[in-house]
C-alpha positions in Angstrom: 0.0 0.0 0.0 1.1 3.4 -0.9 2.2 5.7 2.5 -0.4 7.8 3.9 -0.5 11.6 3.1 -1.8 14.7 4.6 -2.4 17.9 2.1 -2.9 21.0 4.4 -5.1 23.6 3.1 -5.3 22.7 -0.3 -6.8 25.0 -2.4 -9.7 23.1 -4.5 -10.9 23.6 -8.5 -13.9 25.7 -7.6 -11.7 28.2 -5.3 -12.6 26.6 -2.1 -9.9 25.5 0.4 -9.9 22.2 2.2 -7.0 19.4 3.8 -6.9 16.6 1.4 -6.0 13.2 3.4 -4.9 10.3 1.3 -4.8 6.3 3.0 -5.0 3.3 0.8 -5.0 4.6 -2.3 -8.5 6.7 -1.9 -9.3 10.5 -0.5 -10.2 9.8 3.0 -11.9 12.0 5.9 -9.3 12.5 9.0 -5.9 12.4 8.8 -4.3 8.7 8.4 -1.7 7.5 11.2 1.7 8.4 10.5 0.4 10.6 7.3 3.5 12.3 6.0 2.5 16.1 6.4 2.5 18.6 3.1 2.1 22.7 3.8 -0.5 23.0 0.7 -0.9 26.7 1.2 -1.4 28.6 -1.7 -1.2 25.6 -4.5 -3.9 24.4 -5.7 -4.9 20.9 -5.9 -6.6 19.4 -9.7 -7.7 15.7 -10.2 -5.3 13.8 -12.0 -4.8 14.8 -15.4 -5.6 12.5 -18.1 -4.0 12.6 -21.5 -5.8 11.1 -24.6 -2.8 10.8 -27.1 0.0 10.4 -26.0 2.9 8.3 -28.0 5.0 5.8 -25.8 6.6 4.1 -29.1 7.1 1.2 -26.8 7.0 -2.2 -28.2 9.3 -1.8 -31.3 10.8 2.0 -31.1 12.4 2.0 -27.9 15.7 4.1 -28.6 12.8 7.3 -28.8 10.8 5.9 -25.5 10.1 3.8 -23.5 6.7 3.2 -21.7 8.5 3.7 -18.4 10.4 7.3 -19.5 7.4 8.3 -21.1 5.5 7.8 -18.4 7.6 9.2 -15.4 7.9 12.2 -18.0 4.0 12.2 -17.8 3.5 12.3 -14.0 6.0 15.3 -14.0 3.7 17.0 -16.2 0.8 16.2 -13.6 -0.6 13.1 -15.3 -2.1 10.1 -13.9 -3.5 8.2 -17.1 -2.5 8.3 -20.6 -3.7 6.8 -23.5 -1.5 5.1 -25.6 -1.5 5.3 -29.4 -1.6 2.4 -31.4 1.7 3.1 -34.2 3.7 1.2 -31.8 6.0 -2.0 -33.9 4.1 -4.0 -34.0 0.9 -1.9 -34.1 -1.6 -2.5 -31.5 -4.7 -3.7 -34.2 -5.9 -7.2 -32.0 -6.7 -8.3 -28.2 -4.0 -10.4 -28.1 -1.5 -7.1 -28.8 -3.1 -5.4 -26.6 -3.2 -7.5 -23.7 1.0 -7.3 -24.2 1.2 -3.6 -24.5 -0.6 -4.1 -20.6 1.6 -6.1 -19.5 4.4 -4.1 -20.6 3.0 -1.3 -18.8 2.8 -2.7 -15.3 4.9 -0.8 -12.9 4.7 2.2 -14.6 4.2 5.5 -13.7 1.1 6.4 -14.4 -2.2 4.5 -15.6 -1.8 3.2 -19.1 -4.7 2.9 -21.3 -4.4 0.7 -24.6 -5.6 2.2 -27.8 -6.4 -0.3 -30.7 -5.8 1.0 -34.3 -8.5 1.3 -36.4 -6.7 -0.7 -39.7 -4.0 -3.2 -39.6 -0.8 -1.9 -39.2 -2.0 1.5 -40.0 -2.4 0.4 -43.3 -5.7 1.7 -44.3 -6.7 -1.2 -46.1 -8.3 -3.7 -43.7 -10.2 -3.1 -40.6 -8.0 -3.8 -37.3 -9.8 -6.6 -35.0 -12.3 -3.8 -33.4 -14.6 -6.0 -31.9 -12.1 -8.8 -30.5 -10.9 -5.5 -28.8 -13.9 -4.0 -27.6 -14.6 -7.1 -26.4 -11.2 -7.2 -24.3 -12.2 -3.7 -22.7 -10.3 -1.1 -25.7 -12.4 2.3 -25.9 -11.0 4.2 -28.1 -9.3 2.9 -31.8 -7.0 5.2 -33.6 -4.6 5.4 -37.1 -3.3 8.5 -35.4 -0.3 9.7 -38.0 -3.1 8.9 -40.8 -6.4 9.4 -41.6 -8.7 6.4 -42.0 -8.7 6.9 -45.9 -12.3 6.3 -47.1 -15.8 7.0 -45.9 -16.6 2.9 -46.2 -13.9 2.5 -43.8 -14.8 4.8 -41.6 -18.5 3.6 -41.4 -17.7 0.1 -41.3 -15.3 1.0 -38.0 -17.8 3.0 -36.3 -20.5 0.4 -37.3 -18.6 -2.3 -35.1 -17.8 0.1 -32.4 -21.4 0.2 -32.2 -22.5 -2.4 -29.9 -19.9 -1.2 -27.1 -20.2 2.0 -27.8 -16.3 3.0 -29.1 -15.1 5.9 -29.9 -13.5 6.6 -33.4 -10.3 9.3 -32.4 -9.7 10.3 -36.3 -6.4 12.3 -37.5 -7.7 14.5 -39.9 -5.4 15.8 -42.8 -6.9 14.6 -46.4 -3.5 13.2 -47.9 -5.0 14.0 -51.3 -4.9 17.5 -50.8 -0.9 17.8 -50.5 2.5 16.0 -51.9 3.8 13.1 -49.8 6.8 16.1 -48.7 3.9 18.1 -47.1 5.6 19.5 -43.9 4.1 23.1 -42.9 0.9 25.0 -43.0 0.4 26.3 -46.3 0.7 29.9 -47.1 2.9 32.9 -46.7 5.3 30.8 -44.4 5.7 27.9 -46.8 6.1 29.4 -49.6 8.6 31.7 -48.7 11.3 29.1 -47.5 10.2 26.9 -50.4 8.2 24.2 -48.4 5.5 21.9 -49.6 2.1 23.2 -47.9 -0.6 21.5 -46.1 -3.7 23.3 -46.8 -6.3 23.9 -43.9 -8.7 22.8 -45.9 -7.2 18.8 -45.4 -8.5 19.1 -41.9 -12.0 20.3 -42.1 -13.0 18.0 -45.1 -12.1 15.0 -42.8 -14.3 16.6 -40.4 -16.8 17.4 -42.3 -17.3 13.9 -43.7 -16.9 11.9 -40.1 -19.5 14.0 -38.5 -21.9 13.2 -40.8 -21.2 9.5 -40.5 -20.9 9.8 -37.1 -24.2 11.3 -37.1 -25.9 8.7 -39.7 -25.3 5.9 -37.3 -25.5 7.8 -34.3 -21.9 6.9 -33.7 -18.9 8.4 -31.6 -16.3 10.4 -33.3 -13.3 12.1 -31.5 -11.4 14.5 -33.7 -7.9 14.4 -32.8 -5.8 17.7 -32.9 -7.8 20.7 -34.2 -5.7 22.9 -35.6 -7.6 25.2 -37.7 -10.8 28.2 -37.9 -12.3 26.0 -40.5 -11.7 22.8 -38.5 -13.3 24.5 -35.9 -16.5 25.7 -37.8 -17.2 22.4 -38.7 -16.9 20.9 -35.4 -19.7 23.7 -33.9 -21.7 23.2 -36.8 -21.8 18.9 -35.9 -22.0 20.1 -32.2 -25.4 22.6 -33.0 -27.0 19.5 -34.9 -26.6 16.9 -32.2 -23.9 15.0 -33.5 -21.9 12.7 -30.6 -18.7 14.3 -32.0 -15.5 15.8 -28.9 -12.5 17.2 -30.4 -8.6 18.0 -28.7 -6.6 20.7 -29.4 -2.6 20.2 -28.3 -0.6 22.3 -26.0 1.7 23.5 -29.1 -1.0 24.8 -30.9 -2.4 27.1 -28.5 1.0 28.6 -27.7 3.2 28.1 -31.2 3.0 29.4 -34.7 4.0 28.5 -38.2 6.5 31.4 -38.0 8.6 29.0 -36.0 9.3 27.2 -38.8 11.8 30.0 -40.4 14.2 29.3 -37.6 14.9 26.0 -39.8 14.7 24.1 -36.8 12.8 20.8 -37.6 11.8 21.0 -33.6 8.8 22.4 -34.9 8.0 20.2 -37.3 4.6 18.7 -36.2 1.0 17.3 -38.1 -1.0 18.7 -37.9 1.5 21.3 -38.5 1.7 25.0 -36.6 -0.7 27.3 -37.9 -0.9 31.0 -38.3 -1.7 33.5 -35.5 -5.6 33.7 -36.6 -5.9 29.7 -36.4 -4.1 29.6 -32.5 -7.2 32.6 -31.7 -9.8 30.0 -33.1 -8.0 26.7 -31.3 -7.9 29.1 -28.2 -11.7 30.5 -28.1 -13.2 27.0 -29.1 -11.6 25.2 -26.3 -13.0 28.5 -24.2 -16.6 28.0 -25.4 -16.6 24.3 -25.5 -16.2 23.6 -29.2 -13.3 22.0 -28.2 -13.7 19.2 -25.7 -10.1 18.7 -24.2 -6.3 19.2 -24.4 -4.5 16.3 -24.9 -0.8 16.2 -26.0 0.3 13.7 -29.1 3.7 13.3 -26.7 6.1 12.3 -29.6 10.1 11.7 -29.2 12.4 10.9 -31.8 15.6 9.8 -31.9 17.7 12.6 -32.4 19.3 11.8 -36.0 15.2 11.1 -37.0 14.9 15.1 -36.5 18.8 15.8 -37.7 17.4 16.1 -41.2 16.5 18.6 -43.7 13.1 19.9 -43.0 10.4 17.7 -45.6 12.7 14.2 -44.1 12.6 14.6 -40.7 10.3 12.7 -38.9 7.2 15.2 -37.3 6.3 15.4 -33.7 7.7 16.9 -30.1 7.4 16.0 -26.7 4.8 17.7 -25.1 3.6 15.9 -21.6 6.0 17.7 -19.5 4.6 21.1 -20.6 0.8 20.9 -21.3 -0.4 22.6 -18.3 2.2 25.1 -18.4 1.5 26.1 -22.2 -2.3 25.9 -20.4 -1.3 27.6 -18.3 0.2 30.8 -19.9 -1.9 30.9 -23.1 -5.5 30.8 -21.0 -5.5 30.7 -17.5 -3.0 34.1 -16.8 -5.3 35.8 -19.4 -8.2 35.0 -17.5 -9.6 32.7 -19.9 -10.0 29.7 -17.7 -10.4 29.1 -14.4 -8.7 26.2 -12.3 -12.6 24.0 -12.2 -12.5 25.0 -16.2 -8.6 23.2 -16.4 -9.6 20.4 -14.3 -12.8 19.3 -16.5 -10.5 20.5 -20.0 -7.2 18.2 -18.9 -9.1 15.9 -16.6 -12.6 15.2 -16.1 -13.9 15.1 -19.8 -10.8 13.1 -21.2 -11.7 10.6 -18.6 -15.2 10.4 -19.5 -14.7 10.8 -23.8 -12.0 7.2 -22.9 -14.6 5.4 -20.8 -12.3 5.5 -18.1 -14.5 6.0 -14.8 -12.3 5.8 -12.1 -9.8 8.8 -13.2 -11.2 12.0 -13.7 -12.6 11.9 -10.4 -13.8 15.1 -7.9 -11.3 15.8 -5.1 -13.8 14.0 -2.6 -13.8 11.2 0.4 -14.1 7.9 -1.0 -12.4 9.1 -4.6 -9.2 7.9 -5.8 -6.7 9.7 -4.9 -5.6 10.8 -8.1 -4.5 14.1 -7.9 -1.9 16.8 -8.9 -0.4 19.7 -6.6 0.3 23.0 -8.4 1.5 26.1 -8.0 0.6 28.9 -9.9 3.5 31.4 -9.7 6.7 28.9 -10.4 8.1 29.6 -13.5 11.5 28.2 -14.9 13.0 28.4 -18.6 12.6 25.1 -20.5 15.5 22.6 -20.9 15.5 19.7 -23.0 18.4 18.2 -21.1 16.4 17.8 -17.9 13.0 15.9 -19.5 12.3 12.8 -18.1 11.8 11.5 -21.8 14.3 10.4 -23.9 12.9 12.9 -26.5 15.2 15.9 -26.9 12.6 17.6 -29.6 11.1 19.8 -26.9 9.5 23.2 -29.2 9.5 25.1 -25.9 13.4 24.7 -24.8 14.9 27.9 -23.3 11.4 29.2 -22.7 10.1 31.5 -19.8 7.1 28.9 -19.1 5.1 28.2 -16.0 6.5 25.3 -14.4 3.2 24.8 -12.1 3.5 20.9 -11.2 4.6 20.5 -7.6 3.9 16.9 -6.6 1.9 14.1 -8.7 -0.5 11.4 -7.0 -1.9 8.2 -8.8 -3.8 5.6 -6.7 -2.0 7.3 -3.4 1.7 6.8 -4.4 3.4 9.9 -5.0 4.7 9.7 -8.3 7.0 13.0 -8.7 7.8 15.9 -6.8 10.0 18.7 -7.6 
């Protein structure tokens, strides 16, 4: 059993201040025998985080992580679940795979929940084995890094999610719409350092034509990374009509632009890739109003001689666990945007709820889990690479004046960082 703990005036979500005892892995009333004592004055206590995409690229690609580093990475960032993609090697895409991928997760640092792929081996050919996994407890099927490529695929997928009620978490960019070198948003930016563009226009039709499936067979659809003002018209249009559609924006895209891109560093080579100011405004008002569901993070290390290429070959993706809440933390809660119980349903409840996973996500309450996440909401530090806790170096926020708000992590009553 994890040691008892004693939070002292612990400032809750909705403002309120209480002391937070933890025993035997749940929230309990008085303070446990031999409770090891914490001064909680003047941080603020938030349920677990939970992170919907996250990439641990463990089995198969473990010189970029591991599902231990990425993991402990994850609790410093104030995590207590994550969701693992499927573009592991081999690809998660049957029960028996993912019943391995668990088992490579015990003793880890946080809670580690198995996403199935929606095709074999990311293929987009032949439908994964959706209901062999649905039937071993998977919620959520992904070919995160691709978009399912047909409408028949899609329907067929959501049509056997049906009957356990899955969700379908779709990567949206239209391949058809831009050359297999596409590697930055296109306009101004691309064209002036030569780049082939991905138009914004390869998000929303993917979208556009998932809602409308989703809403045909009154099935779930999860958009994965909204990046865009027309991804984000689309998504309030399905959301106005009924349609059981959520949606995720990432921490990079609420705090980064495409002009990063002319520093030539292929850090900030991402897809969906950084946007233009006017795009981060829509991302940024649309998680605000609810368009947008949640942030999650599509976490992604590389080795480092995968991003030691020119710009259209290196491989796209950064590590982004470690700083979600801060980026959260700057771009919307200094400005007054959010509010600490609008964070904790944004990076915690709802993510729980959208994975079907009912005992994170939980109110700070006796008889709760005690997953939970101490912060404080004046540290600030500058970003170094050199000190993650992945073995990702391709951090887009290194020597950055960021918040730095995690203090101490909690999953099932075991402290699982402190700083």
């Amino acid at each position: 059993m994890p040691n008892p703990w004693t939070l002292v005036g612990a400032t809750l979500p909705d403002g309120t201040r209480a002391d937070l005892h933890l025993a035997d892995g749940l929230l309990v009333d008085s303070a446990p025998a031999g409770a090891t004592r914490v001064d909680a004055d003047g941080l603020v206590a938030l349920p677990g985080l939970v992170d919907l995409h996250t990439h641990l690229r463990e089995p198969g690609q473990e010189a970029a992580e591991t599902i231990a580093t990425g993991t402990a990475a994850a609790a410093r960032g104030g995590f207590t679940a994550v969701y693992a993609m499927a573009n592991t090697t081999p690809t998660t895409d049957s029960a028996e795979r993912v019943q391995q991928m668990r088992a490579l997760a015990e003793g880890a640092s946080t809670e580690v929940v198995v996403i199935g792929s929606v095709t074999r081996g990311l293929a987009g050919q032949e439908l994964s084995s959706i209901a062999e996994m649905g039937a071993a407890g998977v919620t959520v099927f992904s070919d995160d890094g691709f978009s399912v490529p047909s409408a028949g695929l899609v329907r067929a997928a959501m049509e056997q999610m049906l009957p356990f009620d899955g969700v379908l978490a779709e990567h949206c960019q239209d391949q058809t719409l831009a050359g297999p070198s596409a590697c930055c948003h296109e306009g101004t930016v691309s064209s002036d350092l030569a780049l082939d563009g991905w138009p914004s226009i390869a998000e929303s039709v993917v979208i556009a034509r998932d809602v409308q499936i989703a809403a045909y067979l009154g099935a779930r659809l999860h958009v994965c990374h909204v990046s865009t003002a027309e991804g984000v018209d689309v998504l309030r249009w399905a959301k106005a009509r009924g349609v059981r559609v959520t949606a995720e924006v990432m921490p990079h895209h609420l705090l980064l632009t495409v002009d990063e891109l002319r520093s030539g560093d292929t850090t900030y080579k991402v897809n969906p890739p950084l946007r233009p100011a006017e795009d981060v405004e829509a991302v940024r008002a649309a998680l605000v109003d609810g368009t947008i569901d949640i942030v999650a993070t599509d976490h992604a290390p590389h080795r480092a001689e995968d991003k030691a290429k020119p710009f259209p070959q290196a491989k796209p993706g950064m590590i982004a666990i470690e700083q979600a809440l801060s980026t959260v933390v700057e771009t919307l809660v200094k400005p007054g945007r959010l509010g600490w119980a609008e964070v904790a349903q944004k990076m915690s409840h709802a993510p729980a709820r959208i994975g079907g996973l009912a005992h994170q996500g939980r109110p700070l309450a006796v008889g709760e889990p005690a997953n939970l996440v101490l912060v404080d909401p004046s540290r600030r530090s500058v970003v170094d690479r050199e000190a993650s806790l992945s073995k990702g170096r391709n951090n887009p926020y290194h020597g950055r004046d960021l918040p730095d708000p995690v203090v101490a992590t909690w999953w099932r009553g075991r402290q699982t960082w402190r700083a």
